[in-house]
C-alpha positions as CSV (number, residue, x, y, z in Angstrom):
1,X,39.1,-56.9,3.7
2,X,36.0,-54.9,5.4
3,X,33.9,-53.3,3.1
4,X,34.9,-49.4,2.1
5,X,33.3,-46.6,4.6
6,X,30.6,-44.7,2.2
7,X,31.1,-41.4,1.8
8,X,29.4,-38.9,4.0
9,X,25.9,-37.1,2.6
10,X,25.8,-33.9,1.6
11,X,24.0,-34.3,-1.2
12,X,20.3,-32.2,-0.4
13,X,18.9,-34.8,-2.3
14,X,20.2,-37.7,-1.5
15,X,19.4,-36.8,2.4
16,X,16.0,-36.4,1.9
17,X,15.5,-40.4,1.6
18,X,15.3,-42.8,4.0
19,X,17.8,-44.5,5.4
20,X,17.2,-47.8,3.5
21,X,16.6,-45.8,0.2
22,X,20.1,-43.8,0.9
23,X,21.9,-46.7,2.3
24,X,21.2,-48.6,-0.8
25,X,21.6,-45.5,-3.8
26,X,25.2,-45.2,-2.2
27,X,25.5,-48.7,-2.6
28,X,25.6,-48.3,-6.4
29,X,27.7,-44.8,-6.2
30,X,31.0,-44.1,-6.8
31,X,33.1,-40.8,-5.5
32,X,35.0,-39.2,-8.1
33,X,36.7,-35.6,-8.7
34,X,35.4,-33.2,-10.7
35,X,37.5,-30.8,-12.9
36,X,37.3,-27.5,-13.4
37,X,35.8,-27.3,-17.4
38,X,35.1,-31.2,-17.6
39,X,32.1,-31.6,-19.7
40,X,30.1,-34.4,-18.4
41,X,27.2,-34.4,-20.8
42,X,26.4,-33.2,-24.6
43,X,22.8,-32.1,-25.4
44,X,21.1,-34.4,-27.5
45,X,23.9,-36.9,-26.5
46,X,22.9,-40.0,-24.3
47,X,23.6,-39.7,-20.7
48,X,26.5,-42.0,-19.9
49,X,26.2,-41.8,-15.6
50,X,24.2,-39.5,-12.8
51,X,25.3,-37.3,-11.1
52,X,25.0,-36.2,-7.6
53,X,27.5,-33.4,-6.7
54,X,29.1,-33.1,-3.5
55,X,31.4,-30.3,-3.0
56,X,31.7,-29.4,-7.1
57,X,29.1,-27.6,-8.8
58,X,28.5,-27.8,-12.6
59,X,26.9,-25.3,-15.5
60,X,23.7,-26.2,-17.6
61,X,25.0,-24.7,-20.9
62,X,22.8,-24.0,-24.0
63,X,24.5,-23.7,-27.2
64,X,23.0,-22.7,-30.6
65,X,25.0,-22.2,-33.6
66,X,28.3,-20.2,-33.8
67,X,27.2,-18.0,-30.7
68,X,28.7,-18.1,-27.4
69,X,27.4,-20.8,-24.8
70,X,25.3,-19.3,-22.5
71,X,24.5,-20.9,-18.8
72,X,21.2,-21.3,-17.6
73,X,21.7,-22.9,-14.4
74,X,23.9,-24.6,-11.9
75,X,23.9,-27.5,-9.8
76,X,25.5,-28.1,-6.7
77,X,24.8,-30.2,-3.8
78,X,21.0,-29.5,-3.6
79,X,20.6,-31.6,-6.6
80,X,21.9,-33.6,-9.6
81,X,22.9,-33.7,-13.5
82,X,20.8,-36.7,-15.2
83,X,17.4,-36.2,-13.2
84,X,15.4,-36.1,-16.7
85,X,16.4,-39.8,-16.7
86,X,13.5,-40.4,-14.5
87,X,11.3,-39.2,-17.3
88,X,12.6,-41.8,-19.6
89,X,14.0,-39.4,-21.9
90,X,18.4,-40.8,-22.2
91,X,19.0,-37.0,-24.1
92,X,20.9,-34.9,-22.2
93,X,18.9,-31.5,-22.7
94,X,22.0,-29.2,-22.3
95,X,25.3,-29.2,-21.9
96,X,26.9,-30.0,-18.3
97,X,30.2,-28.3,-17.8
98,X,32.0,-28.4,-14.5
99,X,32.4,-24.9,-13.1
100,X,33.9,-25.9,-9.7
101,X,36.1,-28.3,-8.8
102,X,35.0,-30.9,-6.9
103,X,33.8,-34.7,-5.5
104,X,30.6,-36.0,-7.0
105,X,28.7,-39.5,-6.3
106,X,28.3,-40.7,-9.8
107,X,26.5,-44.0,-11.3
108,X,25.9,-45.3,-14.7
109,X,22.3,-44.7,-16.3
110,X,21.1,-48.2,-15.7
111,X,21.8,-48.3,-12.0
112,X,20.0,-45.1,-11.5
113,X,17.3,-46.4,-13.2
114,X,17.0,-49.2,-11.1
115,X,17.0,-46.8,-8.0
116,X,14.3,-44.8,-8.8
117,X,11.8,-47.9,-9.8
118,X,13.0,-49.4,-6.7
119,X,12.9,-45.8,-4.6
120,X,9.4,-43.9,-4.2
121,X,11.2,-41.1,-1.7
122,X,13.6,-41.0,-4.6
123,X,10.9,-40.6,-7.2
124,X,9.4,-38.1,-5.7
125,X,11.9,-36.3,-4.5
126,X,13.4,-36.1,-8.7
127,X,9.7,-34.6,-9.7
128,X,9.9,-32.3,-7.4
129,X,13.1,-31.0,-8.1
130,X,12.8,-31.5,-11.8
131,X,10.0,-28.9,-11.4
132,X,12.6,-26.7,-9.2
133,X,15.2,-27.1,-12.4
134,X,12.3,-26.4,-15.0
135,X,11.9,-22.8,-13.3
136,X,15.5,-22.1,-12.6
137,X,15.9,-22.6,-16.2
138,X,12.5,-21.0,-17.3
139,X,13.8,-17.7,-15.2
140,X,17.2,-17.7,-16.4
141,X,16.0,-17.1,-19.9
142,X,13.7,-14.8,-18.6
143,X,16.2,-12.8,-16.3
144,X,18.9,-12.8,-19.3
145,X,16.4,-11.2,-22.1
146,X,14.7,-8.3,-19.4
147,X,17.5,-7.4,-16.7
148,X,20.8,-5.0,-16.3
149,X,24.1,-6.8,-16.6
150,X,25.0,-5.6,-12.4
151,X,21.9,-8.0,-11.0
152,X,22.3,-10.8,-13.6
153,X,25.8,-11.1,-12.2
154,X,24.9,-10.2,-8.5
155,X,22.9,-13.2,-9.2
156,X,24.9,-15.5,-10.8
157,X,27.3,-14.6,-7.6
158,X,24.9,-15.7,-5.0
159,X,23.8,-19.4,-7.4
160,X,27.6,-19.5,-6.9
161,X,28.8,-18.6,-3.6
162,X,25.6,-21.1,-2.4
163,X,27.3,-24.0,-4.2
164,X,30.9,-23.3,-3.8
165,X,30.9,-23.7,0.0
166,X,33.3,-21.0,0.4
167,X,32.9,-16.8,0.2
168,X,35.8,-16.8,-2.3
169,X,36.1,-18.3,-6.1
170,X,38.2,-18.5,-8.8
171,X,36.5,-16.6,-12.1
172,X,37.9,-14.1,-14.8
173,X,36.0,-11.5,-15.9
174,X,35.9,-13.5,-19.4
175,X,34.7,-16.6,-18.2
176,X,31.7,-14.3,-16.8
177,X,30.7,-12.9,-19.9
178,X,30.6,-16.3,-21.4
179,X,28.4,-17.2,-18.2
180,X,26.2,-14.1,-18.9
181,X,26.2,-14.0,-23.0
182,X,27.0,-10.3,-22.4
183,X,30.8,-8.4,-23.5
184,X,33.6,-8.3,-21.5
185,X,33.2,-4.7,-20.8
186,X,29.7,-5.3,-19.4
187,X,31.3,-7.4,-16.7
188,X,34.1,-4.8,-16.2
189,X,31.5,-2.5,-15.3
190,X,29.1,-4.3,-13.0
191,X,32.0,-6.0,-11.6
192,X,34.2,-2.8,-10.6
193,X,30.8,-1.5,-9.1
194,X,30.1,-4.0,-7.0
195,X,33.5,-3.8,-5.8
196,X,33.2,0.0,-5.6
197,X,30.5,-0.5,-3.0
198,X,32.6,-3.5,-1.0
199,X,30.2,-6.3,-2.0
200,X,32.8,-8.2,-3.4
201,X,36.1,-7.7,-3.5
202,X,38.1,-8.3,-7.3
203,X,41.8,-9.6,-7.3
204,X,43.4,-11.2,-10.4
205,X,40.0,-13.1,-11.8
206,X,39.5,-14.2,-7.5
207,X,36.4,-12.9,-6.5
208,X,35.9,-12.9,-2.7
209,X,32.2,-12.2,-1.3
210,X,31.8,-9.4,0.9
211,X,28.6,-8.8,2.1
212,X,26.3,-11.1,1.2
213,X,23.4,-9.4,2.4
214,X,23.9,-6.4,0.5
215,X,24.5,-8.6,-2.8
216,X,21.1,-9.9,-2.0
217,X,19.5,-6.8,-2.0
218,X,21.5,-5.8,-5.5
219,X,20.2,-8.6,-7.1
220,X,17.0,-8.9,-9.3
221,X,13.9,-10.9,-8.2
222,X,15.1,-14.1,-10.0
223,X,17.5,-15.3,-7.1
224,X,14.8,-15.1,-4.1
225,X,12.2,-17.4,-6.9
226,X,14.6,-20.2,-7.2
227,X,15.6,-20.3,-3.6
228,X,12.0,-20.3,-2.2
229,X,10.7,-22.8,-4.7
230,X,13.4,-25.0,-3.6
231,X,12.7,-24.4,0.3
232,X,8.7,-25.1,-0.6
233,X,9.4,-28.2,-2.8
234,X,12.5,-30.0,-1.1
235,X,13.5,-28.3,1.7
């Protein structure tokens, strides 16, 4: 029987190597679906696999104590979930929850290791976006302490709609306020006004996206520092 037919790249990552470097990570890769509040790592837990996500996206939750989880970041198909294994640290650092269905490439922790001593464009493309996670995850703490509930979610919208690969999504006003660490009614509120002034629209926890543009211009600084980072570093 001829060998399987890989999976097409659209993994930013992952299509930043060369051929031989792809050709040979996908190799060692597996396609697998991801599930909508599947929890693929624990923090302080060894990381069992890598993660390259395709069309799914997934949340990088903190957790301390009895409060809430909060998210501090998301990764879609501009990068992965295990990329501190390249600093030889097995610890997940936070918790990776799915929070859109999905496909994924996944491999287990020792074959990823193996690519990356055997891979200098993957190498260096992993430092580069580790520094790209450090500051998405060094503003997210930032943007959650000093900004209004309406541009953290305006923001947390447009990490979304980038990494859902559609303009509408499934999330409850609930699951938001988890997202955010902020009450329900907080949500409610920036929520119904974004909908007041058509950037969204609001339907039984779907959430379709409007005008983009518009949402943009709603949102705090923090989105436009995350993207352009990205774009300098890896684009």
């Amino acid at each position: 029987m001829p060998p399987a037919t890989p999976p097409p790249v659209v993994n930013g990552l992952i299509d930043s190597l060369s051929r031989k470097e792809r050709d040979r990570l996908l190799e060692c890769c597996e396609t697998i679906d991801l599930t909508f509040g599947q929890i693929l790592c624990e923090p302080r837990k060894p990381l069992r696999h890598a993660y390259f996500p395709l069309t799914g996206f997934v949340s990088l939750v903190t957790t301390l104590g009895s409060h809430l989880p909060m998210e501090m970041g998301l990764i879609g198909n501009e990068g992965m979930l295990g990329a501190t294994l390249v600093l030889g640290v097995d610890a997940a650092p936070l918790r990776g929850v799915v929070q859109g269905k999905g496909t994924a490439l996944r491999l287990s922790t020792a074959q990823f290791r193996r690519q990356v001593l055997a891979s200098p464009g993957l190498r260096k493309s992993l430092h580069r976006y580790l520094y790209v996670l450090m500051e998405q995850l060094s503003t997210s703490a930032a943007c959650n302490h000093f900004h209004e509930v309406a541009p953290r979610l305006a923001r947390w919208l447009l990490m979304t709609h980038d990494r859902a690969h559609a303009d509408h999504f499934h999330l409850t006003h609930v699951h938001l306020a988890k997202m955010l660490g902020v009450r329900r009614s907080g949500i409610s509120v920036a929520a119904n006004t974004l909908k007041r002034d058509r950037l969204i629209g609001y339907t039984r926890g779907k959430i379709n996206i409007l005008d983009r543009a518009a949402l943009e211009a709603a949102c705090c600084e923090c989105y436009r520092a995350t993207i352009d980072d990205y774009a300098r570093l890896l684009a």
